[in-house]
LONU-144854 format. One record per residue (C-alpha): x, y negated, z negated. Coordinates in Angstrom, 1 decimal. Layout:
% LONU-144854
> x/y/z
> X/Y/Z
...
END
This chain:
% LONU-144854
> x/y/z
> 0.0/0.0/0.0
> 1.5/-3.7/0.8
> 1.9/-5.9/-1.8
> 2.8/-9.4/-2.6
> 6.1/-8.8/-3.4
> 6.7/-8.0/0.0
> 4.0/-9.9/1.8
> 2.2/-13.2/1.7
> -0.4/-15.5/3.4
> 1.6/-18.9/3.1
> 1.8/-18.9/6.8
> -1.3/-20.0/7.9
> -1.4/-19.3/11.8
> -3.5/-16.4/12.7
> -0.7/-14.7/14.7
> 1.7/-14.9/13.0
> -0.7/-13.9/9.9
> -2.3/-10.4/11.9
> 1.3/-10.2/13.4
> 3.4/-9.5/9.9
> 0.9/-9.5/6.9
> -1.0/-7.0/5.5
> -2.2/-3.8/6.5
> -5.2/-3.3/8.7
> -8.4/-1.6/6.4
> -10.8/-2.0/9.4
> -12.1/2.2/10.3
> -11.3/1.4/14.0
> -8.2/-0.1/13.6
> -8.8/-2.9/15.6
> -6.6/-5.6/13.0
> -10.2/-7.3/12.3
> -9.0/-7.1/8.8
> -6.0/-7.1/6.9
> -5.2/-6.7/2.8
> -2.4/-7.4/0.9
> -2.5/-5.7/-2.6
> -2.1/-8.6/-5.5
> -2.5/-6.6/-8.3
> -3.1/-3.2/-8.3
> -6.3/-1.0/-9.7
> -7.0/1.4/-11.9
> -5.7/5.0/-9.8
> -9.1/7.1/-9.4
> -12.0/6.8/-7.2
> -12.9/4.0/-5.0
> -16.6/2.6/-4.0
> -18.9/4.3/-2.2
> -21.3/3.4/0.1
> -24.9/2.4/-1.6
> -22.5/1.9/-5.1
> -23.8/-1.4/-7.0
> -20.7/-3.0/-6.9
> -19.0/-6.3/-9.3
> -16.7/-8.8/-7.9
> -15.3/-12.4/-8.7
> -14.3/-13.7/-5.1
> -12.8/-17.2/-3.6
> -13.2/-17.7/-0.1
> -11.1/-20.3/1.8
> -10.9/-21.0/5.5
> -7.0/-20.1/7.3
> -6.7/-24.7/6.3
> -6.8/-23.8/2.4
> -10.4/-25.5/2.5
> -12.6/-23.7/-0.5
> -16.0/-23.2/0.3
> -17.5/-20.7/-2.1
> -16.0/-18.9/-5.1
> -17.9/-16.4/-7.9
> -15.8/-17.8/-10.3
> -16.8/-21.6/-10.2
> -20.1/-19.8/-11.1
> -18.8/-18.3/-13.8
> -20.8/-15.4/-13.2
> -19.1/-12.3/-11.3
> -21.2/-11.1/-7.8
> -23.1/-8.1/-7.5
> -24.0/-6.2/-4.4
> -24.8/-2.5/-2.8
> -22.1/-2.1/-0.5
> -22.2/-1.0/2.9
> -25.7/-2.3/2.8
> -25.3/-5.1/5.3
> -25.8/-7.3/2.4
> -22.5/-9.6/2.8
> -20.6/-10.1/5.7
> -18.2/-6.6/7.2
> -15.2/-7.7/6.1
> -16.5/-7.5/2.2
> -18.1/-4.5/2.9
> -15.3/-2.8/4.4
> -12.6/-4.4/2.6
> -14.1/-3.9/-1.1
> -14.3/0.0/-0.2
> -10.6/0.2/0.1
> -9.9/-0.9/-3.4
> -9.4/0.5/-6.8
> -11.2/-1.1/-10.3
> -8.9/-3.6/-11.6
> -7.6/-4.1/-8.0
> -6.9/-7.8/-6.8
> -6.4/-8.6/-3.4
> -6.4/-10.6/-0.2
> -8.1/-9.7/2.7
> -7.6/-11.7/5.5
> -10.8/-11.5/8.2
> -11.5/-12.4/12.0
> -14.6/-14.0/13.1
> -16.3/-10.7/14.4
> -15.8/-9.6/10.7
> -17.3/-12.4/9.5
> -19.6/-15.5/10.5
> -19.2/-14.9/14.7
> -19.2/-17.5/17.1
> -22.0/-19.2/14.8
> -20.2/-20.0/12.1
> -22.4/-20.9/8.9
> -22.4/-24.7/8.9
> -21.9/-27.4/7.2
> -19.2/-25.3/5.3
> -17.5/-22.3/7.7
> -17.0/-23.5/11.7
> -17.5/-21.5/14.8
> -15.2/-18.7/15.3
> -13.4/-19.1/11.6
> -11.3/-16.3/10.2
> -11.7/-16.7/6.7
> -9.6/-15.6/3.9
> -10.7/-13.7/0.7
> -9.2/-13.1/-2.5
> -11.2/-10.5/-4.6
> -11.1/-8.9/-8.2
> -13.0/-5.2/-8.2
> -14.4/-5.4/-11.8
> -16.5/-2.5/-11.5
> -18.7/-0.2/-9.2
> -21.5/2.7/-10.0
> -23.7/4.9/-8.0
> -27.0/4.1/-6.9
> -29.9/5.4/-9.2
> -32.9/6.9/-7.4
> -35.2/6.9/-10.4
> -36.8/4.6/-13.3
> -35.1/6.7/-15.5
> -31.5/6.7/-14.4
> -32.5/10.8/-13.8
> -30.4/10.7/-10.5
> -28.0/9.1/-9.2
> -26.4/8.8/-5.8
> -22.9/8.1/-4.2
> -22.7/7.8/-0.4
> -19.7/10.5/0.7
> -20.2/10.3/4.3
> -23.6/7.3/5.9
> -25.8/9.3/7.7
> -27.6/8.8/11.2
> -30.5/6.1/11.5
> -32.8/5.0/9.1
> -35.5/8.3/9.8
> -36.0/10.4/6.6
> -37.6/13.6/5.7
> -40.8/13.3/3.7
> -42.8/15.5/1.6
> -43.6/18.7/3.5
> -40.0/18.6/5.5
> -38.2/21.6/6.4
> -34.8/20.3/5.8
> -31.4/22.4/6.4
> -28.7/21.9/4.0
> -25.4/22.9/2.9
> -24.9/22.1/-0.7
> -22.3/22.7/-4.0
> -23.5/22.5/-7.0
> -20.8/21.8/-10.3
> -21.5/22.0/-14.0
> -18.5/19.9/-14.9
> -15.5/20.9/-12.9
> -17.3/24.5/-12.3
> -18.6/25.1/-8.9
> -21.3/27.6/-9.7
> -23.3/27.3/-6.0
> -22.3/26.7/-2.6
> -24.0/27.9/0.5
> -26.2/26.9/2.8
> -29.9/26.6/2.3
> -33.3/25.1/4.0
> -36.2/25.0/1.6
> -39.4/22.4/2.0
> -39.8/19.3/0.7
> -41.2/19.5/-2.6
> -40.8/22.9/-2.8
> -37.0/23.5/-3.3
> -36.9/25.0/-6.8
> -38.8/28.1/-4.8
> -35.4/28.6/-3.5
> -33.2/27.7/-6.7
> -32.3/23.9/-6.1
> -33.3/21.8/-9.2
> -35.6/18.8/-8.4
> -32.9/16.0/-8.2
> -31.7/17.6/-5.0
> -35.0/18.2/-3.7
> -36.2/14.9/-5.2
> -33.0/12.7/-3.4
> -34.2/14.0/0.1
> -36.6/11.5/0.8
> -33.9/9.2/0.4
> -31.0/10.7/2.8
> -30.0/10.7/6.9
> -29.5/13.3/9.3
> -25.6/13.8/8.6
> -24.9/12.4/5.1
> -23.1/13.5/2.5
> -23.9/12.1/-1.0
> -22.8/13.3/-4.3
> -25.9/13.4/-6.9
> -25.6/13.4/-10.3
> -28.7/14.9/-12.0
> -29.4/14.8/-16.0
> -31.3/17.6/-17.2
> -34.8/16.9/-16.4
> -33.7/17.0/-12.9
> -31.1/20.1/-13.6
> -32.3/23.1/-14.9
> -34.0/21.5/-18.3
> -34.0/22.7/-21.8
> -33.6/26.2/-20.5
> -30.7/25.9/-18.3
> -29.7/28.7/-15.6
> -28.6/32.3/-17.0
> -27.9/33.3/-13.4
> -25.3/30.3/-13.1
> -24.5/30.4/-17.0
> -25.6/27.0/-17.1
> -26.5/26.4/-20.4
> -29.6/24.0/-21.9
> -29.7/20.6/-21.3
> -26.8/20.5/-18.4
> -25.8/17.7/-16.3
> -24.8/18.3/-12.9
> -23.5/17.1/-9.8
> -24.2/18.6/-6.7
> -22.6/17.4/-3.0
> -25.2/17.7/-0.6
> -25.2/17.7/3.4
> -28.5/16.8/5.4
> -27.1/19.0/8.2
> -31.4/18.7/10.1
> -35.1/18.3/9.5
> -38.3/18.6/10.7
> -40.6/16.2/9.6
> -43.6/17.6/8.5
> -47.0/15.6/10.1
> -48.8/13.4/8.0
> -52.1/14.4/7.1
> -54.0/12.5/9.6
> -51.9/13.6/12.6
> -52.7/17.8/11.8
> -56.0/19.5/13.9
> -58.2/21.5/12.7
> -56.3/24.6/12.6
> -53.4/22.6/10.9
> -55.6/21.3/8.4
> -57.4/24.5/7.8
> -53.6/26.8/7.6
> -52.7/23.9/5.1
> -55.8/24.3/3.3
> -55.5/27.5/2.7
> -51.6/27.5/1.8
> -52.4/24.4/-1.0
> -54.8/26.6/-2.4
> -52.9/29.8/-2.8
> -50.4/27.7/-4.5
> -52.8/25.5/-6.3
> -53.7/29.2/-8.0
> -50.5/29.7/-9.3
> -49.9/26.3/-10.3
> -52.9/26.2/-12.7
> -51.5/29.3/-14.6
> -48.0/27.2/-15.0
> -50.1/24.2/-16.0
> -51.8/26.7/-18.4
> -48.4/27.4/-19.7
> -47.0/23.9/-19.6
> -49.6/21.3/-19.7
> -46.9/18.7/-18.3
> -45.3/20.2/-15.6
> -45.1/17.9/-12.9
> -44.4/20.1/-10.1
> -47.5/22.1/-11.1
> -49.2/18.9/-11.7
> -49.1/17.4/-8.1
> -49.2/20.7/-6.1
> -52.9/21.1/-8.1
> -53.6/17.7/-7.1
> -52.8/18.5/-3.5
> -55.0/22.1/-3.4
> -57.8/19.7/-5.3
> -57.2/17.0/-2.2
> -57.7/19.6/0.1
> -60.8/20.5/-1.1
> -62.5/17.1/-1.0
> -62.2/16.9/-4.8
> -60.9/13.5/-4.6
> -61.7/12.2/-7.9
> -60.4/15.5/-9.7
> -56.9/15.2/-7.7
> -56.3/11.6/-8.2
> -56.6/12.4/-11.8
> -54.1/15.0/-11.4
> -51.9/12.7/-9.7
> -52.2/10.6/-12.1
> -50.8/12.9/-14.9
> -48.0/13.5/-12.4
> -46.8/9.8/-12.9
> -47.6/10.0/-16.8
> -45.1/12.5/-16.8
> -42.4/10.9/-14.2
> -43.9/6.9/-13.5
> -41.1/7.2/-10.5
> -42.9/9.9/-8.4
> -42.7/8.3/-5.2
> -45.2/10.9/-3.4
> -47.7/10.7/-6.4
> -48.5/7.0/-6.0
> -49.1/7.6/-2.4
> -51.7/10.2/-3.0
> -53.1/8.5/-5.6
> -53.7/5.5/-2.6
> -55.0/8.7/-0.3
> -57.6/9.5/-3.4
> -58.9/6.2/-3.6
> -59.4/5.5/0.4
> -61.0/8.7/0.4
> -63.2/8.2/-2.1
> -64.4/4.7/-0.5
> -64.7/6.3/2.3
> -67.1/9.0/0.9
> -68.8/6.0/-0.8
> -69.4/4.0/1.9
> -70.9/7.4/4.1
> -73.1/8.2/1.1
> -74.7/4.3/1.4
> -75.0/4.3/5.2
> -76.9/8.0/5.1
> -79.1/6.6/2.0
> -79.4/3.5/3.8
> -80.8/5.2/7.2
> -83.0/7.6/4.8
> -84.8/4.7/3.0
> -85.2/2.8/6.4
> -86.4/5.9/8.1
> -89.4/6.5/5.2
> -89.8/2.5/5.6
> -90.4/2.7/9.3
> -92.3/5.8/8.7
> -95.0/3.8/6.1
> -95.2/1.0/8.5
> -96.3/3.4/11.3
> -98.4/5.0/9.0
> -100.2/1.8/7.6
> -100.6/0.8/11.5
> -102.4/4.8/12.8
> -105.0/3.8/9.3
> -105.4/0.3/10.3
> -106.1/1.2/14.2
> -108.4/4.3/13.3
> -110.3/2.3/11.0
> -110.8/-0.2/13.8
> -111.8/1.7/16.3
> -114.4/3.4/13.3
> -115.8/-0.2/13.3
> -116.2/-0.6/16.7
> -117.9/2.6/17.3
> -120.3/1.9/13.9
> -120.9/-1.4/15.6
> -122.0/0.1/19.2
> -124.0/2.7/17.5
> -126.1/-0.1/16.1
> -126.6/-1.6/19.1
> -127.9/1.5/20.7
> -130.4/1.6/17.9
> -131.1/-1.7/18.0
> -132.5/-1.4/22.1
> -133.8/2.0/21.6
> -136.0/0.6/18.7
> -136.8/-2.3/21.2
> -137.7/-0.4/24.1
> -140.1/1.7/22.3
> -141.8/-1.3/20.8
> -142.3/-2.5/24.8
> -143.2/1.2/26.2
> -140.0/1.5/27.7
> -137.2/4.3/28.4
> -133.4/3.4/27.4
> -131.5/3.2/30.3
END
């Protein structure tokens, strides 16, 4: 690693800068970015991708010109890295130190601001030169509860990821402190992978990962193997792991609105053969939260919308962070709206249809009681002339 000792950046002409200073930290190698080591860090790991990362910074233009700087603030700068969240030269150039590290990293335009510049401060076209202090960095957590949490190994492809219902492929190692007790490959579904012996955290950090990455998860014991631990693995109670897991493929499973008839029906009947043995673990354990939602979902697919909201609605008693629980709770209540509003039109058309059905009654009375009149009215007539005529010796017509 270059140092200070050995290199500077008192010469302030950018070739002569890229030409002798610095090594180049950029993945390409295309000299966008050069660092020279100030001070260095604390040996060990380096920042990963998605880590929640602490920094002081000064930034200066190649002039010596200040324009921004963390500690004028007083207050150190935190940020996700690799997120796209500061400018690529941060990104990239954070990633390649140590904690404790200081260092200056020296960074062309395309590595920062561009041919735009950010005005009034940073020009057109500016390279712009950083010094930076890594205080600290820590993996992203997935959960409310700090349960899992992630570390980016390897960024993955795109921004698609599988949802509940996926058939993902995997290849995963799974290490009870420096123990590597599993490794294979594996494919499991969505939301099912403790069928196949992969504790929820993996199966719960899915929904998160791309085709292609590699992440390190770190579960506690909830999303382990829990208070019973793993006798196969001679994982004992209350374990916290760490598994590396690759997203090798997937098939997203359909939503429920995109499945026919036969795909809904199959589905049906799978939630409820499931739903069956998930009342007898619920029976056992009244909290279980994979038995929990999978009941909800045979329940959903029965039309018993009010019964599975209420299910999934333990579900988030139990874990407030379940991602696929809130969104069925949303499916219960649209559905039962839905049923609501079909139960008012059909009452609506019954009442109107007996209404119509009185009026046209009320109208045949009215009309045949008319007509009665009219003919009690000729009758008399008739009477009226006959009565007449015999009075004058005559025949009626």
């Amino acid at each position: 690693m270059t140092t200070d000792k050995d290199q500077s950046m008192d010469d302030q002409s950018p070739a002569g800068v890229f030409a002798v200073k610095g090594i180049d930290v950029t993945p390409n190698k295309d000299e966008g970015i050069r660092k020279v080591v100030k001070k260095q860090g604390e040996d060990g790991d380096r920042p990963m991708i998605g880590d929640k990362v602490a920094v002081h910074y000064t930034g200066k233009l190649l002039n010596g010109n200040k324009f921004d700087s963390s500690m004028d603030r007083k207050k150190p700068f935190i940020f996700n890295l690799g997120k796209g969240q500061v400018i690529k030269g941060l990104d990239i150039g954070v990633s390649s130190m140590q904690r404790g590290e200081v260092c200056m990293l020296l960074c062309k335009p395309e590595y920062a601001y561009g041919s735009a510049g950010c005005p009034p401060k940073i020009p057109p076209n500016a390279m712009l030169q950083f010094e930076v202090e890594l205080l600290s960095f820590k993996g992203e957590v997935l959960t409310d509860d700090g349960g899992i949490t992630r570390r980016i190994r390897v960024k993955g492809e795109g921004y698609n990821s599988p949802n509940d219902g996926s058939t993902v492929h995997v290849h995963l190692e799974g290490r009870c402190g420096e123990r590597l007790f599993d490794s294979r490959n594996v494919h499991f579904v969505v939301g099912e992978s403790e069928d196949m012996g992969v504790p929820l955290g993996v199966d719960r950090a899915m929904e998160k990962m791309q085709k292609g990455e590699c992440c390190m998860l770190y579960l506690k014991p909830k999303y382990g193997f829990g208070k019973d631990g793993k006798a196969q693995h001679k994982i004992g109670p209350n374990s916290d792991l760490m598994y590396e897991v690759t997203l090798n493929d997937f098939e997203k499973a359909k939503e429920s609105w995109e499945l026919d008839l036969k795909e809904k029906l199959d589905l049906s009947a799978r939630a409820k053969q499931k739903g069956t043995q998930y009342f007898k673990v619920i029976e056992l354990d009244g909290k279980n939260e994979k038995a929990l939602y999978r009941r909800g979902e045979a329940r959903l697919f029965r039309n018993e919308f009010s019964l599975a909201m209420s299910d999934f609605k333990l579900v988030l008693q139990v874990n407030p962070s379940n991602r696929a629980a809130h969104g069925q709770v949303s499916i219960c209540q649209c559905k039962i709206r839905e049923h609501h509003e079909r139960d008012k039109k059909i009452y609506a058309n019954m009442f109107q249809k007996f209404a119509e059905h009185d009026v046209k009654a009320g109208k045949g009375k009215r009309r045949r009681g008319e007509d009665s009149g009219v003919m009690n009215e000729n009758h008399q007539v008739a009477i009226k002339r006959r009565r007449r005529s015999q009075d004058h010796g005559q025949d009626c017509p």
